[in-house]
TIDO-348627 format. One record per atom (N, C-alpha, C, O, CB): residue in three letters; x, y, z. Coordinates in steps of 0.05 Angstrom, whole numbers, padded with zeros to 5 digits, always signed. Glycine has a CB too. Example, Ala and Ser with C-alpha at 12.3 -4.5 7.8 and 13.67 -1.06 7.14 Angstrom:
2
ALA+00264-00114+00156 ALA+00246-00090+00156 ALA+00264-00066+00156 ALA+00285-00066+00169 ALA+00226-00089+00181 SER+00257-00045+00142 SER+00273-00021+00143 SER+00258+00001+00157 SER+00268+00023+00161 SER+00282-00012+00114 
END
This chain:
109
UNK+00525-00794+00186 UNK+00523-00771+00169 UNK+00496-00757+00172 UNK+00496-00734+00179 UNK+00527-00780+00140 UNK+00474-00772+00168 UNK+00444-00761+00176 UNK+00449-00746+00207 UNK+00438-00724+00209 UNK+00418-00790+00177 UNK+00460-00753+00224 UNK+00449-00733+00255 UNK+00473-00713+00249 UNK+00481-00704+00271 UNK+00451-00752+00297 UNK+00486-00702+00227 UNK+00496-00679+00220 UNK+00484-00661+00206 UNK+00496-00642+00196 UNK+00514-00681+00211 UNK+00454-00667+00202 UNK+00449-00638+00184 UNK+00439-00655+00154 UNK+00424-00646+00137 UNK+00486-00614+00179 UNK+00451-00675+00153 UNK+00457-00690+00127 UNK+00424-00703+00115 UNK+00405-00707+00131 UNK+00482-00719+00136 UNK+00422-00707+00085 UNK+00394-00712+00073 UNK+00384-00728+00081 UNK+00360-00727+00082 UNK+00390-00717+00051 UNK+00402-00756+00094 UNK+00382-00788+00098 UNK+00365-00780+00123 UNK+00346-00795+00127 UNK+00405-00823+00107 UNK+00368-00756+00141 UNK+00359-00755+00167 UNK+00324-00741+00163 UNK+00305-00746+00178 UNK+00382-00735+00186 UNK+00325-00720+00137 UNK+00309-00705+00135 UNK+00319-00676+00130 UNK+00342-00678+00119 UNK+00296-00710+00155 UNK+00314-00652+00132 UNK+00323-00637+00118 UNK+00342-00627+00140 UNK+00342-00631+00164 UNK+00305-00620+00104 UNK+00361-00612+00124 UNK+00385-00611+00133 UNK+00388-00583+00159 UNK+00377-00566+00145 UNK+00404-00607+00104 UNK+00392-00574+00175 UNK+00395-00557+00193 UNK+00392-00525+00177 UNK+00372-00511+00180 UNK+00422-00564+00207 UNK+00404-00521+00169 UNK+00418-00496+00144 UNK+00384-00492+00130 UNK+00372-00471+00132 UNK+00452-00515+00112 UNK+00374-00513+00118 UNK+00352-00508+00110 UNK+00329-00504+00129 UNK+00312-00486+00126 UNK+00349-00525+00093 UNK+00329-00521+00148 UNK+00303-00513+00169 UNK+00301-00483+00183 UNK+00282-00470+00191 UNK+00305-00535+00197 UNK+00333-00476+00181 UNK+00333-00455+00192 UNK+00332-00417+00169 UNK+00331-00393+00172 UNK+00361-00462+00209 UNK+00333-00436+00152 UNK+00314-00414+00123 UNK+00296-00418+00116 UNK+00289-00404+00097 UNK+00320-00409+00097 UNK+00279-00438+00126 UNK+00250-00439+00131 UNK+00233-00425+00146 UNK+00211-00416+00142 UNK+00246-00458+00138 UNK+00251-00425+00170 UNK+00247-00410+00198 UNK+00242-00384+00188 UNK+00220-00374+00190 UNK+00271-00411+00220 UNK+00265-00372+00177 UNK+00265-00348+00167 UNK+00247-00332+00150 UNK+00242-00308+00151 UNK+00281-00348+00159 UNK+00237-00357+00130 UNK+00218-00349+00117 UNK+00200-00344+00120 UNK+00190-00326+00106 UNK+00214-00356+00106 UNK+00183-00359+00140 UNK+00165-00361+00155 UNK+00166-00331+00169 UNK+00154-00313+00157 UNK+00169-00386+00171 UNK+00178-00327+00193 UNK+00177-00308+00200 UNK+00177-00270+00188 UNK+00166-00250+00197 UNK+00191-00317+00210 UNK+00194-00275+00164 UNK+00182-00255+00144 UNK+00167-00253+00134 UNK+00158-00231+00131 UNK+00189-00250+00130 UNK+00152-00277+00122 UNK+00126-00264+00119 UNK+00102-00267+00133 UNK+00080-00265+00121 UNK+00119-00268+00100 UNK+00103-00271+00157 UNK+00095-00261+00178 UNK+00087-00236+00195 UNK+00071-00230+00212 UNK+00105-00267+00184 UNK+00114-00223+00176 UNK+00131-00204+00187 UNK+00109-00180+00168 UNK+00094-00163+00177 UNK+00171-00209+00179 UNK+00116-00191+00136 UNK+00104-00180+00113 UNK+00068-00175+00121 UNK+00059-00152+00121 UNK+00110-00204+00087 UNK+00057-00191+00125 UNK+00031-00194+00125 UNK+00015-00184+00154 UNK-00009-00185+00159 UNK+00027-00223+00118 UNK+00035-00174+00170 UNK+00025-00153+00189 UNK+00040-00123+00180 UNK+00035-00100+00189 UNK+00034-00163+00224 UNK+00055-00128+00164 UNK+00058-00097+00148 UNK+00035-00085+00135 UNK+00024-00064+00136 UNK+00079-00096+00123 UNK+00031-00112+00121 UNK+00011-00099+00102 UNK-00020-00096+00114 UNK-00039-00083+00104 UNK+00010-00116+00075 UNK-00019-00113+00139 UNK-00051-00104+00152 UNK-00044-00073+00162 UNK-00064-00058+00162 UNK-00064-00127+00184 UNK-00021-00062+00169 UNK-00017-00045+00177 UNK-00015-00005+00157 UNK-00018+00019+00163 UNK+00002-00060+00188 UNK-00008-00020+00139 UNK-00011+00001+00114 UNK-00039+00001+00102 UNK-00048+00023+00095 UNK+00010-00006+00088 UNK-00054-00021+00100 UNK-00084-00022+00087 UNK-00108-00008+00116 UNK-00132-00006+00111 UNK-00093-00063+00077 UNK-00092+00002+00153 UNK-00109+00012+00155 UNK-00110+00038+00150 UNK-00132+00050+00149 UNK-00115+00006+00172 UNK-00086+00052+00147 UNK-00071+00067+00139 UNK-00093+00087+00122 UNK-00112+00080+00109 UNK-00048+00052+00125 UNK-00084+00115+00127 UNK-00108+00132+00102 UNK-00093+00155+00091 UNK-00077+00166+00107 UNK-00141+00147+00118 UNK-00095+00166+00065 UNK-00079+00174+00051 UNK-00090+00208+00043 UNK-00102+00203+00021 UNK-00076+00152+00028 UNK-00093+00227+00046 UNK-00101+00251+00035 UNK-00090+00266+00015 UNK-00067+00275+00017 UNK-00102+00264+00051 UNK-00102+00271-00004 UNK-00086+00305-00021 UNK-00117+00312-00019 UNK-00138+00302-00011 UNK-00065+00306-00064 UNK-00103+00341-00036 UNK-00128+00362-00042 UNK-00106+00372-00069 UNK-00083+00372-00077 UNK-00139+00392-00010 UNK-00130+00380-00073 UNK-00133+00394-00105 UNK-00136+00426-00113 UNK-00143+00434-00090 UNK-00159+00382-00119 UNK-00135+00448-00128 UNK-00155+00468-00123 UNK-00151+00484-00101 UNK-00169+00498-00092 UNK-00179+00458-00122 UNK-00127+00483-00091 UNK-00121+00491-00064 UNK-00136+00489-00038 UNK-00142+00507-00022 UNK-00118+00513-00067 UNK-00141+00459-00037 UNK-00163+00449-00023 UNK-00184+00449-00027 UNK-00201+00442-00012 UNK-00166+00454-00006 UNK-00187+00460-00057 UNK-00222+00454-00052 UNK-00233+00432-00059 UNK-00258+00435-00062 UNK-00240+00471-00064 UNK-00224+00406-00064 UNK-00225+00382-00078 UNK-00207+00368-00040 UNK-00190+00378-00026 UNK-00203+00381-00118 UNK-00221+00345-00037 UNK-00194+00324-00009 UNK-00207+00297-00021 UNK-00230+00292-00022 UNK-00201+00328+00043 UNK-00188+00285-00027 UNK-00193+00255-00038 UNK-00175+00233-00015 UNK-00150+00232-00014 UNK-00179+00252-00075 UNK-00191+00220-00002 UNK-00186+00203+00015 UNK-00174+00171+00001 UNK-00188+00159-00015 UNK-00212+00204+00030 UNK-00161+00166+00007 UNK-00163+00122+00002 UNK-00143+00120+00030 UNK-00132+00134+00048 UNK-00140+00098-00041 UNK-00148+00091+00020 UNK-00138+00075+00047 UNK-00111+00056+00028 UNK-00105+00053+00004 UNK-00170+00048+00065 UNK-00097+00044+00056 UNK-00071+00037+00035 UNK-00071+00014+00016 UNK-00053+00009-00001 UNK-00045+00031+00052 UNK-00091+00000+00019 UNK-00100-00020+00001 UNK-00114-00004-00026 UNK-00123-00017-00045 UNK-00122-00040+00018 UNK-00113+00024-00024 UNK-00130+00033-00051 UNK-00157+00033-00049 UNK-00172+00022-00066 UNK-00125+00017-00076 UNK-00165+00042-00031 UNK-00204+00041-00033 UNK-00204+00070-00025 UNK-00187+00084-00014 UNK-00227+00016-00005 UNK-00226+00074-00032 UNK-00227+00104-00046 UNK-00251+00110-00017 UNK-00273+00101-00018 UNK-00243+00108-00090 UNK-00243+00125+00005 UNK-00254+00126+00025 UNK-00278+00147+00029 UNK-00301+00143+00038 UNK-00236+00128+00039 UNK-00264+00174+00019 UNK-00279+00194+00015 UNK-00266+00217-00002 UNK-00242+00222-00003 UNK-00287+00203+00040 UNK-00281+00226-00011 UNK-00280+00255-00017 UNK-00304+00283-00013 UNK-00328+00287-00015 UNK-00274+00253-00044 UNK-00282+00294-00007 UNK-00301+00323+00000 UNK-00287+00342-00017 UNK-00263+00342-00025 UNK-00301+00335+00034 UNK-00318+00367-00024 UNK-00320+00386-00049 UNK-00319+00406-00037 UNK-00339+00405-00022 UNK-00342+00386-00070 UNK-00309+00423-00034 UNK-00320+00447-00022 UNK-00337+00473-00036 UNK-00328+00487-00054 UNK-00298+00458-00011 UNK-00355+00475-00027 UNK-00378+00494-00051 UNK-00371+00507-00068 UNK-00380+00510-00091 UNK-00394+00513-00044 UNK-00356+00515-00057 UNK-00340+00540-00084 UNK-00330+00529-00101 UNK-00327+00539-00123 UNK-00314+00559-00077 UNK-00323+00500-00094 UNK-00310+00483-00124 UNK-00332+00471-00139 UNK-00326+00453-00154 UNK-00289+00456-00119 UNK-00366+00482-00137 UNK-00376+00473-00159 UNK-00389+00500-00178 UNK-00404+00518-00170 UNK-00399+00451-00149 UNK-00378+00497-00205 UNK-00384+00518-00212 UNK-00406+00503-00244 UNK-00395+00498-00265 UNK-00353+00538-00215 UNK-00427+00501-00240 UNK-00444+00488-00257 UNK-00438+00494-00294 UNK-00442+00480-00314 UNK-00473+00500-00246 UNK-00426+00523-00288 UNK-00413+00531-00320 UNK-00380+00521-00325 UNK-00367+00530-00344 UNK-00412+00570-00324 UNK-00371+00507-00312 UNK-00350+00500-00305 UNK-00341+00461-00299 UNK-00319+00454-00291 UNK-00350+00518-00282 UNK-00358+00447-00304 UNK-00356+00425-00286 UNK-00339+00403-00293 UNK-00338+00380-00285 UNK-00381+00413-00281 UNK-00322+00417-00313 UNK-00285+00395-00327 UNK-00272+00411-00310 UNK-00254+00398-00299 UNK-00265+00398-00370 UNK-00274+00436-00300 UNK-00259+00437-00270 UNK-00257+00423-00251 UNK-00235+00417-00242 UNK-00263+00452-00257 UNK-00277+00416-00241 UNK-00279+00398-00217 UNK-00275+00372-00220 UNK-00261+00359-00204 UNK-00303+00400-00206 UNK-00290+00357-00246 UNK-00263+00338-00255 UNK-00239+00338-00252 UNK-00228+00318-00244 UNK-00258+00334-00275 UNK-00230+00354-00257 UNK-00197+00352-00262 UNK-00187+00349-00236 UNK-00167+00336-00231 UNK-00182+00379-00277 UNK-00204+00364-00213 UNK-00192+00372-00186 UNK-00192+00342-00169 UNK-00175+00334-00152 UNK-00213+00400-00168 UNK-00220+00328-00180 UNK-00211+00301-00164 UNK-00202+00284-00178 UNK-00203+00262-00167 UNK-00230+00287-00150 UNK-00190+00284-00203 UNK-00174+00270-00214 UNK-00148+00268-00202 UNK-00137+00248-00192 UNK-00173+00278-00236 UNK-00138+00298-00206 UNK-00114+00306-00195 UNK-00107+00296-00162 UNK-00088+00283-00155 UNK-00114+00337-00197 UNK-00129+00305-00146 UNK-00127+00295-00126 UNK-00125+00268-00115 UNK-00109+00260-00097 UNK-00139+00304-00120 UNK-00140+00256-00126 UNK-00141+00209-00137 UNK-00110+00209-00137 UNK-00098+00197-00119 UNK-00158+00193-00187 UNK-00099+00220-00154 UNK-00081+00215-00164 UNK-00051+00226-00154 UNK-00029+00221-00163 UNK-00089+00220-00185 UNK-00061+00241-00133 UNK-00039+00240-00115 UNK-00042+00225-00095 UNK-00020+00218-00086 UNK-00032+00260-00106 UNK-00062+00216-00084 UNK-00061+00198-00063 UNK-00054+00172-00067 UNK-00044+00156-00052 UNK-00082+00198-00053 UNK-00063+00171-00097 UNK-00057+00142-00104 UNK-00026+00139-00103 UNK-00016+00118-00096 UNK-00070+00133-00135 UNK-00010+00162-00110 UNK+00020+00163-00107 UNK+00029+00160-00079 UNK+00047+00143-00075 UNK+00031+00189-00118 UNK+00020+00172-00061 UNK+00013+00172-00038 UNK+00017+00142-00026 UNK+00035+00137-00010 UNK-00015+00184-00037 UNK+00000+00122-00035 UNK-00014+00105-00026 UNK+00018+00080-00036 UNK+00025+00060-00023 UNK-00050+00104-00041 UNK+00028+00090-00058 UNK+00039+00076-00081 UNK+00080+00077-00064 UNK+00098+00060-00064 UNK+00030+00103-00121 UNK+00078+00103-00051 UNK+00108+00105-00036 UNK+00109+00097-00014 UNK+00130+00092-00002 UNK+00120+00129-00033 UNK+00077+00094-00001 UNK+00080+00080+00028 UNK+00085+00053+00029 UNK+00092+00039+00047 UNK+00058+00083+00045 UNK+00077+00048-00001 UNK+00075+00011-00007 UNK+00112+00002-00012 UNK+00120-00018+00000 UNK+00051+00002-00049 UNK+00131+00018-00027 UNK+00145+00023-00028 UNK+00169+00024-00014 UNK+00189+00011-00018 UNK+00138+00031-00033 UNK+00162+00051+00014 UNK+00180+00045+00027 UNK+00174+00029+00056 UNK+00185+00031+00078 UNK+00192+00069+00029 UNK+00154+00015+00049 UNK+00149-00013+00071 UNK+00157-00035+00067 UNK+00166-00049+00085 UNK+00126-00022+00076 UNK+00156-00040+00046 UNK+00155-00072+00030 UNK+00191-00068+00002 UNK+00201-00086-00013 UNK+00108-00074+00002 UNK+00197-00046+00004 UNK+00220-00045-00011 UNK+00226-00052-00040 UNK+00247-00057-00051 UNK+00234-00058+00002 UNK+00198-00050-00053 UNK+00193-00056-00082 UNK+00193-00089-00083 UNK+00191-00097-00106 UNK+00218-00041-00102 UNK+00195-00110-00063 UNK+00198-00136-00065 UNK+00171-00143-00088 UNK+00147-00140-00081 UNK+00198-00150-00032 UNK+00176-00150-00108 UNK+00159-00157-00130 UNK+00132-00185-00114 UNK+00133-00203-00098 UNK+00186-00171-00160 UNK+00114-00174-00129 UNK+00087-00183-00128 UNK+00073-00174-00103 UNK+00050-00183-00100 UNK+00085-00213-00131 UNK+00083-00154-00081 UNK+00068-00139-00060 UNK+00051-00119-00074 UNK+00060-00104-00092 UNK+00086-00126-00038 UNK+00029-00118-00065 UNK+00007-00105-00063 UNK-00004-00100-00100 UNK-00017-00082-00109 UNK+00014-00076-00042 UNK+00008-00124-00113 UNK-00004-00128-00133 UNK-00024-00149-00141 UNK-00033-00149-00164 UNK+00011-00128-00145 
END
Protein backbone atom coordinates (compact mmCIF):
# COMPACT_ATOMS: atom_id res chain seq x y z
CA UNK A 1 0.00 0.00 0.00
CA UNK A 2 2.86 2.60 1.01
CA UNK A 3 4.82 2.36 -2.71
CA UNK A 4 1.21 3.56 -3.96
CA UNK A 5 1.11 6.98 -2.91
CA UNK A 6 -0.17 5.60 0.45
CA UNK A 7 0.67 7.40 4.27
CA UNK A 8 2.99 4.51 5.80
CA UNK A 9 5.55 5.43 2.86
CA UNK A 10 5.54 9.21 3.53
CA UNK A 11 3.47 11.66 1.88
CA UNK A 12 1.36 10.64 -0.63
CA UNK A 13 2.10 11.52 -4.51
CA UNK A 14 -1.17 13.84 -5.00
CA UNK A 15 0.25 15.83 -2.11
CA UNK A 16 3.98 16.18 -3.11
CA UNK A 17 2.75 17.19 -6.23
CA UNK A 18 0.64 20.34 -4.57
CA UNK A 19 3.51 21.09 -2.84
CA UNK A 20 5.33 21.33 -6.00
CA UNK A 21 2.79 23.60 -7.05
CA UNK A 22 2.88 25.66 -4.29
CA UNK A 23 6.13 26.17 -4.26
CA UNK A 24 6.32 27.21 -7.66
CA UNK A 25 3.61 29.87 -7.31
CA UNK A 26 4.97 31.51 -5.03
CA UNK A 27 7.86 31.68 -6.64
CA UNK A 28 6.02 32.65 -9.28
CA UNK A 29 4.28 35.44 -6.82
CA UNK A 30 7.47 36.88 -5.41
CA UNK A 31 9.10 37.64 -8.75
CA UNK A 32 5.76 39.44 -9.56
CA UNK A 33 6.03 41.40 -6.93
CA UNK A 34 9.87 42.28 -7.33
CA UNK A 35 8.59 43.15 -10.58
CA UNK A 36 5.66 45.66 -9.81
CA UNK A 37 7.77 47.30 -6.74
CA UNK A 38 10.32 48.30 -9.65
CA UNK A 39 7.61 49.53 -11.40
CA UNK A 40 6.79 53.60 -11.25
CA UNK A 41 3.48 55.11 -11.20
CA UNK A 42 2.62 58.90 -12.41
CA UNK A 43 -0.48 61.34 -12.29
CA UNK A 44 -0.53 65.04 -12.34
CA UNK A 45 -2.86 67.31 -10.92
CA UNK A 46 -3.77 71.04 -11.99
CA UNK A 47 -3.41 70.06 -15.40
CA UNK A 48 0.02 69.06 -14.85
CA UNK A 49 1.12 71.37 -12.80
CA UNK A 50 1.48 69.12 -9.73
CA UNK A 51 3.42 65.04 -11.14
CA UNK A 52 3.51 62.79 -8.13
CA UNK A 53 5.71 59.87 -8.63
CA UNK A 54 5.74 56.30 -6.30
CA UNK A 55 6.94 53.10 -7.02
CA UNK A 56 4.75 49.91 -6.85
CA UNK A 57 5.57 49.08 -3.38
CA UNK A 58 4.16 52.76 -2.48
CA UNK A 59 7.26 54.91 -1.91
CA UNK A 60 6.73 58.19 -2.81
CA UNK A 61 9.62 58.78 -5.43
CA UNK A 62 9.18 62.21 -6.57
CA UNK A 63 7.27 65.02 -7.17
CA UNK A 64 7.51 67.95 -9.29
CA UNK A 65 5.69 71.62 -9.00
CA UNK A 66 5.67 73.56 -11.73
CA UNK A 67 6.08 77.41 -10.89
CA UNK A 68 3.00 78.55 -11.82
CA UNK A 69 1.52 76.14 -9.30
CA UNK A 70 2.92 78.18 -6.47
CA UNK A 71 0.82 80.87 -5.71
CA UNK A 72 1.97 82.15 -2.10
CA UNK A 73 -1.79 83.79 -1.67
CA UNK A 74 -3.04 80.58 -2.56
CA UNK A 75 -1.10 77.60 -0.95
CA UNK A 76 -4.53 75.01 -0.01
CA UNK A 77 -4.25 75.00 -3.80
CA UNK A 78 -1.26 73.37 -4.15
CA UNK A 79 -2.15 71.13 -1.38
CA UNK A 80 -4.92 69.88 -2.84
CA UNK A 81 -2.99 69.38 -6.26
CA UNK A 82 -0.54 66.91 -4.59
CA UNK A 83 -3.00 65.41 -2.64
CA UNK A 84 -5.06 64.73 -5.56
CA UNK A 85 -2.25 63.70 -7.44
CA UNK A 86 -0.79 61.02 -4.27
CA UNK A 87 -3.88 59.88 -4.66
CA UNK A 88 -4.19 58.86 -7.96
CA UNK A 89 -1.13 57.19 -8.18
CA UNK A 90 -1.71 55.52 -5.16
CA UNK A 91 -4.89 54.14 -7.18
CA UNK A 92 -2.56 53.67 -9.81
CA UNK A 93 -0.24 51.73 -7.76
CA UNK A 94 -3.45 49.91 -5.98
CA UNK A 95 -4.90 48.32 -9.80
CA UNK A 96 -1.49 47.25 -10.82
CA UNK A 97 -1.40 45.30 -7.45
CA UNK A 98 -4.70 44.02 -8.45
CA UNK A 99 -4.54 43.05 -11.75
CA UNK A 100 -1.19 41.08 -11.02
CA UNK A 101 -1.83 39.27 -7.97
CA UNK A 102 -5.81 39.01 -8.59
CA UNK A 103 -6.96 40.42 -5.20
CA UNK A 104 -5.41 36.98 -3.59
CA UNK A 105 -5.78 38.27 0.12
CA UNK A 106 -2.74 39.37 2.25
CA UNK A 107 -0.55 40.58 -1.09
CA UNK A 108 1.01 43.67 -0.77
CA UNK A 109 -0.48 44.14 2.61
Amino acid sequence: MAKHGGYMGGMPGNMQNLMRQAQRMQRQMEESRKELDAKEFTAAAGGGAVEVTLTGDHKLKSIRISPEAVDPDDVEMLQDMITAAFNEAQAAVDKAQEDTFGGMSGIGM
